[in-house]
FIKE-147097 format. One record per residue (C-alpha): x, y, z. Coordinates in steps of 0.05 Angstrom, whole numbers, padded with zeros to 5 digits, always signed. Example, Ala and Ser with C-alpha at 12.3 -4.5 7.8 and 13.67 -1.06 7.14 Angstrom:
# residues 2
+00246-00090+00156+00273-00021+00143
***
This chain:
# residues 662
+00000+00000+00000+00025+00075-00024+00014+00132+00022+00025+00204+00011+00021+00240+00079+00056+00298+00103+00111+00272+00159+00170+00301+00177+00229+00268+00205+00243+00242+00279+00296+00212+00298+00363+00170+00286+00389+00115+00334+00434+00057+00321+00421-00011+00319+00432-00030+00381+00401+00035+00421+00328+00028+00451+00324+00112+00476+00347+00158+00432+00357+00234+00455+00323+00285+00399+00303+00356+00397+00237+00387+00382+00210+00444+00344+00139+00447+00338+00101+00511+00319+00032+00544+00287-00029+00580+00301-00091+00566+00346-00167+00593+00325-00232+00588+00345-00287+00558+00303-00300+00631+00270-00217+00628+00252-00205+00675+00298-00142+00672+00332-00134+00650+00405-00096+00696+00443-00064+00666+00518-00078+00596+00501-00034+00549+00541+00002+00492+00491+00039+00450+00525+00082+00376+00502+00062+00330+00556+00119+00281+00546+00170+00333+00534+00153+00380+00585+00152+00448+00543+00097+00497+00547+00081+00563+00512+00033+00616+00499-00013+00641+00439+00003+00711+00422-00045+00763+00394-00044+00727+00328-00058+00660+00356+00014+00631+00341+00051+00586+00388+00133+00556+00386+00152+00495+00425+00227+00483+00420+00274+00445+00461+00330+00399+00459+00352+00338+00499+00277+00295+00500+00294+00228+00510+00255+00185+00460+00245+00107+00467+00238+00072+00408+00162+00047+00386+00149+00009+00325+00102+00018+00277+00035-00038+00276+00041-00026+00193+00101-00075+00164+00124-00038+00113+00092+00042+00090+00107+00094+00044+00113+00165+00069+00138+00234+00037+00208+00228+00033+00217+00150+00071+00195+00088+00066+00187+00055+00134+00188-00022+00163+00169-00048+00229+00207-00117+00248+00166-00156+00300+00225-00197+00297+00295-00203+00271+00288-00212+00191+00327-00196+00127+00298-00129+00089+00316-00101+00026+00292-00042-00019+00304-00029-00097+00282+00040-00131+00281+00028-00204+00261+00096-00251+00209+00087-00301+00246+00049-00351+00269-00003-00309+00340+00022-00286+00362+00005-00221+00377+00074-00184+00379+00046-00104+00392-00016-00069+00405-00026+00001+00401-00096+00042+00394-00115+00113+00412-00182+00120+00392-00191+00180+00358-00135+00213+00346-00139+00290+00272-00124+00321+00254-00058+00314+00235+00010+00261+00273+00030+00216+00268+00081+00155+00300+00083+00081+00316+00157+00056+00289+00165-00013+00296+00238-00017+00361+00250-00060+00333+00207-00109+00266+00236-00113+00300+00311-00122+00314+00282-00196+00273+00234-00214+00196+00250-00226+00179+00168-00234+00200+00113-00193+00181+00036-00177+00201+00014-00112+00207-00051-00086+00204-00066-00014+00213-00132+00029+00213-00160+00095+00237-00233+00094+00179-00267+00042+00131-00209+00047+00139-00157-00020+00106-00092-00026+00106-00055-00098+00093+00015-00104+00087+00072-00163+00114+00138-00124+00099+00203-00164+00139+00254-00116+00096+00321-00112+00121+00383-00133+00156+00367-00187+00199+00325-00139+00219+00385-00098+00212+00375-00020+00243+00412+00036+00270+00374+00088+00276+00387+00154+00308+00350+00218+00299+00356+00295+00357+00299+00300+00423+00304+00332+00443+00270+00263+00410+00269+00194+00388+00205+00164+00449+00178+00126+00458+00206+00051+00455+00163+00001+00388+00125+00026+00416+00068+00081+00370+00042+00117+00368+00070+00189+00341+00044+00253+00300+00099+00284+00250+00122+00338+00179+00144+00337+00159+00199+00373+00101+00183+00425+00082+00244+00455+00013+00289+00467+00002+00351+00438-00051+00399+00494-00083+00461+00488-00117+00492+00550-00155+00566+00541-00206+00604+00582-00277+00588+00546-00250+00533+00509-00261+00464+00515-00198+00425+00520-00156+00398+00466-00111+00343+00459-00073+00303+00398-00026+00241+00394+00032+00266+00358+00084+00223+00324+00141+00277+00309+00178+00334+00339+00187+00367+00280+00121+00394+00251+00074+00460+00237+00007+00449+00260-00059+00484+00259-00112+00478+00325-00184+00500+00329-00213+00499+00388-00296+00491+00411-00318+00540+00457-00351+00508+00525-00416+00537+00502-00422+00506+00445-00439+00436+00468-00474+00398+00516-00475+00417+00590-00420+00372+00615-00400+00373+00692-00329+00355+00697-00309+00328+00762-00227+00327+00748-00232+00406+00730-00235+00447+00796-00227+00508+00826-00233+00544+00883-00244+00507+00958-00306+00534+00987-00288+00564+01061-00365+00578+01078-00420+00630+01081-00436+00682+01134-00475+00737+01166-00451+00810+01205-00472+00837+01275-00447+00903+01267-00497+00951+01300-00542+00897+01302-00582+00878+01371-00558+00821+01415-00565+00743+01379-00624+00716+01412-00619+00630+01425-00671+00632+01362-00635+00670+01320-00571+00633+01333-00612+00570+01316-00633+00601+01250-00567+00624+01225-00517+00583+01246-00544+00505+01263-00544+00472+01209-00610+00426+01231-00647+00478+01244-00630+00536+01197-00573+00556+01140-00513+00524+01179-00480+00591+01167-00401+00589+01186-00380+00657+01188-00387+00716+01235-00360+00785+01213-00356+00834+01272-00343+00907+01278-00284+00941+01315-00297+01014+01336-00254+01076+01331-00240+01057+01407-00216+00994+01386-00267+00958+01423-00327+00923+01387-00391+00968+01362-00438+00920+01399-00398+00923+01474-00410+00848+01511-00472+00836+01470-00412+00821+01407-00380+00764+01467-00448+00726+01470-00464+00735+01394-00395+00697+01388-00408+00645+01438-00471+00624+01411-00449+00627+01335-00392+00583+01353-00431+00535+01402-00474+00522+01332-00419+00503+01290-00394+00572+01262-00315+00561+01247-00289+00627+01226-00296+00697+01272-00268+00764+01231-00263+00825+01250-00268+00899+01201-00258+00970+01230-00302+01027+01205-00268+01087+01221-00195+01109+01264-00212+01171+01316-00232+01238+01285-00169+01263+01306-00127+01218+01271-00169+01241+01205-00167+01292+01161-00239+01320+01164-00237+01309+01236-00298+01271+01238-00321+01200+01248-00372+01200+01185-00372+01217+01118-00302+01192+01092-00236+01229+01111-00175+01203+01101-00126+01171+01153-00062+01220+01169+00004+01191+01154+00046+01201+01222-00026+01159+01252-00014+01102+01221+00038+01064+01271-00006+01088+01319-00069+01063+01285-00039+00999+01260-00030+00975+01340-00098+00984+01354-00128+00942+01300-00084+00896+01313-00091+00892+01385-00165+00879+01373-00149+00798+01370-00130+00805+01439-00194+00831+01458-00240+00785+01425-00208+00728+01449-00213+00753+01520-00284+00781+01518-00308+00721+01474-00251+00660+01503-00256+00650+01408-00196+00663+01371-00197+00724+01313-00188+00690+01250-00181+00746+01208-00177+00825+01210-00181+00882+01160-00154+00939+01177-00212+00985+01143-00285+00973+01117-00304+00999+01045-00245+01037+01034-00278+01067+00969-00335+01094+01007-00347+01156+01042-00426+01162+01069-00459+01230+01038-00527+01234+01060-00598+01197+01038-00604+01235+00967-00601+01184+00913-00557+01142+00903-00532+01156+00978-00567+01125+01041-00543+01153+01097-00478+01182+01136-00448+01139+01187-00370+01126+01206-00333+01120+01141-00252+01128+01118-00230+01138+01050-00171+01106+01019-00129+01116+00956-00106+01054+00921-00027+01080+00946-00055+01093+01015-00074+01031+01019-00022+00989+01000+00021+01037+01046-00019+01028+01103-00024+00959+01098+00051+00943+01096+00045+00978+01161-00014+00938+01194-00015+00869+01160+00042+00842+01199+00020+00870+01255-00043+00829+01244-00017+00771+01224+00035+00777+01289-00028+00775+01338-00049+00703+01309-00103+00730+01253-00108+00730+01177-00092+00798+01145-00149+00820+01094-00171+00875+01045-00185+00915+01013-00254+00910+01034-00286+00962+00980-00349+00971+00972-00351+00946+00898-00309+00890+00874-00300+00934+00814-00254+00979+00852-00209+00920+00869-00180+00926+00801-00195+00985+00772-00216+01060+00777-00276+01064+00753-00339+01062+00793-00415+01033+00782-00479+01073+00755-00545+01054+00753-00582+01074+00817-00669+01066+00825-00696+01102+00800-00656+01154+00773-00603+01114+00736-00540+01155+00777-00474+01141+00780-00452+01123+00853-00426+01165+00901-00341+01159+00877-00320+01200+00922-00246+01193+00885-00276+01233+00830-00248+01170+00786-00310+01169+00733-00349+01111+00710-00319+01091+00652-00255+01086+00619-00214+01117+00625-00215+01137+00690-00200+01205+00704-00158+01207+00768-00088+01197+00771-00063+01127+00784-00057+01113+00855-00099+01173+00874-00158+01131+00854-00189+01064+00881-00150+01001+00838-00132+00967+00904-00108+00902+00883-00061+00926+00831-00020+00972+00884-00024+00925+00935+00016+00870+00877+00063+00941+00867+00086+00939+00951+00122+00870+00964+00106+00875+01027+00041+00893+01027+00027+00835+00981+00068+00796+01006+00032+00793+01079-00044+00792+01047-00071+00728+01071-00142+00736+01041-00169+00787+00987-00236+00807+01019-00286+00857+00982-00364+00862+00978-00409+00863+00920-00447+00928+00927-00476+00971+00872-00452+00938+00810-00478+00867+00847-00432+00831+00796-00356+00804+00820-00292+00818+00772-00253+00763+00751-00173+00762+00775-00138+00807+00723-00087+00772+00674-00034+00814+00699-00033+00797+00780-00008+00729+00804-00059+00690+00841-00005+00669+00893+00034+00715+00948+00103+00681+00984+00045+00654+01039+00010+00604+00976-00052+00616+00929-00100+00679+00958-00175+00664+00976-00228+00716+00961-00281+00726+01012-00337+00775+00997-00350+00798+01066-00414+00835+01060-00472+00834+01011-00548+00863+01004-00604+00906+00988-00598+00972+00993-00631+01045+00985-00631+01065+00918-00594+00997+00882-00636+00951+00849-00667+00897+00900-00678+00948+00954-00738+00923+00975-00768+00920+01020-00789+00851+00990-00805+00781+01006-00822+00747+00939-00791+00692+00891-00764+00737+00848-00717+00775+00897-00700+00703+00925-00669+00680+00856-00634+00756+00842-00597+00747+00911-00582+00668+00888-00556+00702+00821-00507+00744+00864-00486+00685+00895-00473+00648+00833-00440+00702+00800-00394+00707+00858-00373+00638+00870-00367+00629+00801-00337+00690+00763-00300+00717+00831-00283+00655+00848-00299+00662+00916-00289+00622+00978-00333+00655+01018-00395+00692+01012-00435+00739+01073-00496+00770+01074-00498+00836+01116-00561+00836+01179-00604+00775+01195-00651+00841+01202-00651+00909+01179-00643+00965+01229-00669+01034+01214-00708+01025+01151-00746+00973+01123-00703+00950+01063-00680+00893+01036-00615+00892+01081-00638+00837+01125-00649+00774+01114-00703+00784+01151-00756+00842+01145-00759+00895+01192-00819+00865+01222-00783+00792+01232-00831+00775+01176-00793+00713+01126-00768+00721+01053-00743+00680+00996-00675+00711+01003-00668+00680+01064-00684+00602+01033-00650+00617+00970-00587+00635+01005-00595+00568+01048-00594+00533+00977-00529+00549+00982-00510+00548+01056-00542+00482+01083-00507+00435+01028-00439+00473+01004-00401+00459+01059-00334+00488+01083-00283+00438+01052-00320+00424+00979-00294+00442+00920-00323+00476+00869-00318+00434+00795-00317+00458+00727-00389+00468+00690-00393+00479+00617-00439+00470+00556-00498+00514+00529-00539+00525+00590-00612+00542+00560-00631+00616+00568-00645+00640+00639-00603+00582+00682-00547+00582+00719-00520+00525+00752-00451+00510+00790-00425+00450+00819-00387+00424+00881-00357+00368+00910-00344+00347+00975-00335+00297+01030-00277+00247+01001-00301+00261+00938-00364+00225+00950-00414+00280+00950-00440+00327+00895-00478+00385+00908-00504+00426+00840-00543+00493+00852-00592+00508+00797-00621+00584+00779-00684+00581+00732-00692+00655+00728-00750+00644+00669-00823+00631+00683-00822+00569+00641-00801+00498+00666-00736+00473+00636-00708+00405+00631-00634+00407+00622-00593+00340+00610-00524+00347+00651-00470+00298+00633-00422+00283+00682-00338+00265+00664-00281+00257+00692-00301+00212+00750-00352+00174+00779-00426+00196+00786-00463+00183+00838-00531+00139+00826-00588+00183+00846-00588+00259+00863-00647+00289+00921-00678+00362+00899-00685+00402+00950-00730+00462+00914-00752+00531+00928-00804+00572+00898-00861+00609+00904-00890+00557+00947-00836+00522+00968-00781+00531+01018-00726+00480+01002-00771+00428+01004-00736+00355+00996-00763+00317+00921-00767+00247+00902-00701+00231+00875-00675+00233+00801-00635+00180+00772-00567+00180+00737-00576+00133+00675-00504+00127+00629-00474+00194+00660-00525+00228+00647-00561+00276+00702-00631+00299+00673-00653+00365+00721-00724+00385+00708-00723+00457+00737-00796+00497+00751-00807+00570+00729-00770+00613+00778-00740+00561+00823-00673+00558+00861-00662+00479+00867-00606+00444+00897-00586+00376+00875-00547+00325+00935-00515+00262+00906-00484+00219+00944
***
């Protein structure tokens, strides 16, 4: 049999060598299905350990030298390529090739008499650079193969080598190695690529399928971030009664929350005096794990506008001074409370100064305002103090994630459509129009100070006003000298003059606070996630989980979607696929591995039925709903079956369901 095929040459070794050592030089472009290039696409040789990245265009190089290469026969005996003609021994046996031209003449002859196990390739090249018709005549032992080769291009090739060594002029047969490696391409949006490649020497085109183009496949070996737990604030709030410990934090008898955020005065004492100790106590007694801590505001006199509210910023020759108190605050807590301070930030909403209750402003209480290079200076200061006095060193803390990475601030206030309050002056949109540093942008200049990033233990931020998280920029390493750096959004809800104010209690404000969620653990990545008051204090708003009145809401059940069954520990696994208009869903695992928790969002007033395939592992055999609606408050379902991989979720109009396998 005569094949034509592209193939370009791997590698020499003599007879009696099984590894041979070769170099590679692989290159081309990557696109999408639209042939659009793919820029920061990961390729990577899995056998040779080389790795690069797509540029703007798409294109990619993989060279280097020194792969060592065992040898791995062909399953074909005997095959025509380009430039070679190949034969696989299965065991020792005589071979022989003849090229004759056209007419007859004998042009080549070269004979193994007794060739050991193995591959080995004849180089026809130099003769097909003059001849444009040849008969060749191949053998191993009794078996004969006969072929007409017609080279292409007028017999013109160019030939390349990744070898130490070229194949031998002339056309001797040569013992040789075939290259076994894998060929990957990883790129966010993508699905994942992979080809068997059998040379080191080649130009090669990829398109790649986006993950919503296909099915909705849940892939258990992709994961990402380890889920630390949900959690509630007491600032200002009254004392925890038994019941409302019950409801928050046991995990029987209400969301099974695991966090308690709590508020350290300019005094450096907590906002809510002993009634903060007992809150702690009882959160902890019902399985809460993590206590932090946030201040609102140093002493007017430390500040610039010598006042307590409405922003100011924090005097330079204060911040020693300043730094000590915060961090003495672990102290405190653990002797008021007998609970160890897990964590501390050193400022709350450091992009927010309160102005007043006009639209899009709701209130004035104790606020400081920080510059992006404040910031970062400040906390090279106080971090270490923090993290000296046992706790976790956090922030930023701002108000919108969107100031975490850049300038620019949200708009879109009820109901007059306003910007909000940037009291930076940055703008809200690009490009900004303060001067860098003198804006917000706080995780960029905290990655500027070495120190300062260097001593960050967890990037904390809330989800105000834009209600949407930011991805991690391309241009910030995920890891500090301490390891990879959580995200906890520390503080989340509805409030005067944003869209879910409220006050409301329906389905529809139930799913928009899941959304957040959602949007958070998935697009933030986010380890944590905290609502603000289990009720609202001076207003009746949606910034309780609770209404004013102690009346119930779907908030509250649609957040326990999420609180009840992802548990500190899981894991939160890969999702991808075209997810029909209007869901959401996200998926974690847990346990050893043995539990799989999926959230689903049907936003739509239609029912939707969405098949869910599940890779890279094993599936568990049944999954239990657990739904609420309208009507429903995460009440348990019969079970739905996994048949072939295959998890079929049939989701009601506007429904938050959680799915348990185990």
């Amino acid at each position: 049999m005569c094949h034509r095929l592209l193939f370009c040459l791997v590698t020499l070794i003599a007879l009696t060598i099984n590894v041979q050592t070769v170099d590679a030089s692989i290159s081309g472009k990557v696109f999408n299905k639209e042939k659009k290039p793919v820029a920061d696409a990961i390729v990577t040789l899995a056998v040779a350990g080389v790795k690069d990245t797509t540029d703007s265009e798409g294109a990619f190089s993989l060279t280097t030298t020194g792969i060592k290469v065992p040898l791995t026969p062909k399953k074909s005996n005997i095959v025509f390529h380009k430039n070679y003609l190949d034969f696989n021994l299965s065991e020792p046996s005589p071979v022989k090739v003849e090229v004759f031209d056209i007419k007859g003449a004998l042009l080549k002859r070269e004979i193994l008499k007794n060739a050991q196990t193995g591959f080995y390739r004849f180089n026809i090249a130099e003769i097909t650079s003059s001849v444009k018709l040849l008969l060749i005549q191949a053998s191993i032992g009794q078996e004969k193969t006969v072929c007409r080769y017609v080279p292409l291009n007028n017999g013109k090739y160019s030939i390349s080598s990744s070898v130490e060594g070229t194949i031998p002029s002339g056309g001797k047969l040569a013992k040789i190695t075939e290259v076994n490696d894998t060929l990957k391409v990883t790129a966010e949006g993508y699905l994942d690529y992979s080809e068997a490649i059998d040379s080191y020497d080649k130009e090669i085109d990829i398109t790649l399928e986006s993950v919503d183009d296909g099915p909705v496949t849940l892939r258990l070996d992709k994961t990402h971030q380890t889920i630390d737990g949900f959690g509630i604030n007491n600032t200002w709030a009254s004392a925890m009664s038994d019941q409302d410990a019950d409801q928050m934090f046991d995990s029987a008898k209400g969301l099974g929350l695991t966090i308690l955020r709590i508020g350290m005065g300019s005094d450096g004492n907590p906002y809510n005096g002993n009634n903060c100790w007992n809150d702690i106590r009882k959160a902890m007694q019902r399985g809460c794990k993590y206590i932090i801590g946030t201040c609102w505001t140093p002493p007017a006199r430390m500040k610039t506008n010598n006042n307590l509210n409405d922003g100011g910023h924090l005097k330079p020759e204060y911040y020693e001074e300043w730094a000590n108190t915060v961090a003495g605050f672990a102290s405190k807590v653990k002797q008021g409370s007998g609970q160890e301070l897990y964590g501390m930030a050193p400022q709350n909403e450091t992009d927010f100064a309160s102005c007043g209750r006009v639209e899009p402003c709701n209130g004035n209480y104790e606020t400081c305002l920080w510059t992006g290079k404040e910031f970062a200076a400040f906390f090279k200061i106080v971090a270490p103090k923090i993290r000296a006095a046992g706790c976790k060193a956090m922030g930023p803390e701002a108000s919108e994630w969107i100031h975490v990475w850049k300038d620019i601030s949200a708009k879109g206030s009820e109901p007059g459509n306003k910007g909000s309050s940037d009291p930076l002056g940055c703008g809200y949109e690009e490009p900004a129009q303060c001067t860098p540093g003198d804006g917000y942008d706080y995780g960029h200049w905290l990655y500027k100070d070495s120190v300062a990033w260097n001593n960050l233990d967890i990037l904390a931020l809330h989800q105000y006003d834009t209600q949407v998280a930011e991805p991690w920029p391309d241009d910030v390493p995920r890891e500090n000298k301490i390891g990879r750096i959580p995200i906890w959004q520390t503080e989340m809800s509805g409030v005067k003059w944003w869209p879910e104010q409220g006050p409301s209690s329906h389905i529809e404000n139930g799913i928009a606070v899941a959304g957040w969620i959602h949007n958070a653990l998935t697009v933030g990545e986010a380890s944590a996630w905290c609502w603000w008051w289990w009720k609202p204090l001076d207003t009746d708003d949606n910034e309780g989980l609770w209404l004013k009145n102690g009346s119930d809401t779907k908030r509250r059940h649609t957040f326990s979607n999420y609180t009840k069954f992802v548990r500190p520990g899981y894991v939160r696994v890969d999702m991808i696929g075209a997810f029909p208009e209007n869901v959401e869903i996200s998926a974690y695992k847990g346990g050893n591995g043995d539990v799989l928790v999926l959230v689903a969002i049907n936003k739509g007033s239609s029912a939707v039925t969405v098949p869910i395939t599940i890779t890279g592992g094993n599936a568990p055999s049944s999954f239990t709903p657990y739904v609420t609606s309208s009507s429903e408050n995460v009440a348990a379902k019969s079970a739905v079956q996994v048949s072939n991989g295959v998890l079929t979720v049939e989701l009601a109009g506007k429904t938050v369901t959680t799915f348990v396998g185990r």
